[in-house]
C-alpha positions, -999 to +999 in steps of 0.1 A: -074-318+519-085-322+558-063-350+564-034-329+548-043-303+570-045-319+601-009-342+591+006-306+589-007-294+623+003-328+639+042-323+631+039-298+654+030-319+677-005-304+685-030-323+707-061-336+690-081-304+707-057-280+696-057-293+659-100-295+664-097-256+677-071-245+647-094-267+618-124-249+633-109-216+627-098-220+591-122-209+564-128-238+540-133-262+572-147-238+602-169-265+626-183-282+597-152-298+594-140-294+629-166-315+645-169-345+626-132-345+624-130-348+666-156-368+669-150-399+642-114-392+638-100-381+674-130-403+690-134-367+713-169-372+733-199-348+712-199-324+737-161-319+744-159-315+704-191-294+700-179-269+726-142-268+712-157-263+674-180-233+683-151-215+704-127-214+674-152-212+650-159-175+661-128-165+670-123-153+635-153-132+633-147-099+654-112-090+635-129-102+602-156-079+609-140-052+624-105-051+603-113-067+569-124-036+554-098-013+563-071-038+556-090-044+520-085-001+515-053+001+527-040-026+501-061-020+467-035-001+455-022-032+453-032-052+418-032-086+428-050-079+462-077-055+450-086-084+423-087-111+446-112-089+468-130-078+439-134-115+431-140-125+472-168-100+481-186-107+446-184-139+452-197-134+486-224-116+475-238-136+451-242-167+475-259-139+502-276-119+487-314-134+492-304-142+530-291-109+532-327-089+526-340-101+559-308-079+582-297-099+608-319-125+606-307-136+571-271-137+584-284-159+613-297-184+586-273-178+562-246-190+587-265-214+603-272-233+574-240-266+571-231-260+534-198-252+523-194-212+518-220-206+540-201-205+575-187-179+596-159-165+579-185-158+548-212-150+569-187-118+584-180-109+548-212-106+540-223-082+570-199-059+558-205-062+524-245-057+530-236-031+562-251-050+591-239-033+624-215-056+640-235-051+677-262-071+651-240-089+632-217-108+656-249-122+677-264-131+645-230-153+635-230-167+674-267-177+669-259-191+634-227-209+641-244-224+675-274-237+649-252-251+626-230-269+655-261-286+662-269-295+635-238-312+622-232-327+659-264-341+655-258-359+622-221-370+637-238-383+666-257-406+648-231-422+624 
């Protein structure tokens, strides 16, 4: 699905740190994908990749936070759309909900930890879906997505 991914973003003639920055942003892949992706596949050096990851891995996170919500009112009247967020925060909240007790601190760990599903975008979701102030929320994700950048960097750094 990656390589799919990154064949589409290359017929528009992207460079490899644009097409890093754009995989970093998308849910399913955020820097978890992003990093061993410029690292093994672009051959980018650790850092470059690292740094390029973290930036577009958060750039999601304040209109996520922020806008998600009141987009997800404004369109329930909507069938289709209020069942798929019925289905997304439920969803969300299931995975969450023990890392969630702790405030802030859960988030941090929750989003810090390099699963699948347990990234940034989710890791927003979940703050608003457990009402964690975004001044307290968005320095938790930072923290969170800077733990899990290491980690994965570190595990792509020794392969």
């Amino acid at each position: 699905m990656l390589d799919a991914f990154v064949e589409f973003l290359r017929n528009f003639r992207l460079n490899k740190e644009a097409i890093t920055f754009i995989v970093s942003m998308m849910p399913i892949f955020e820097l978890r994908g992003a990093i061993p992706l410029a690292v093994l596949h672009f051959k980018m050096p650790v850092l470059t990749a690292y740094v390029i990851s973290w930036v577009g891995n958060l750039v999601p996170v304040l209109p996520i936070i922020y806008f998600l919500e009141p987009i997800r009112k404004a369109l329930s009247h909507i069938k289709i759309i209020d069942k798929f967020f019925t289905w997304f925060y439920a969803r969300t909240y299931k995975r969450s909900n023990k890392a969630m007790q702790y405030g802030a601190i859960g988030l941090t760990l929750f989003v810090a930890i390099p699963l699948p599903v347990t990234g940034a975008w989710t890791g927003s979701v979940a703050a608003i879906l457990f009402d964690i102030k975004p001044r307290y929320a968005f320095p938790a994700i930072i923290l969170g997505v800077t733990i899990a950048g290491i980690v994965v960097t570190s595990f792509v750094a020794i392969f």
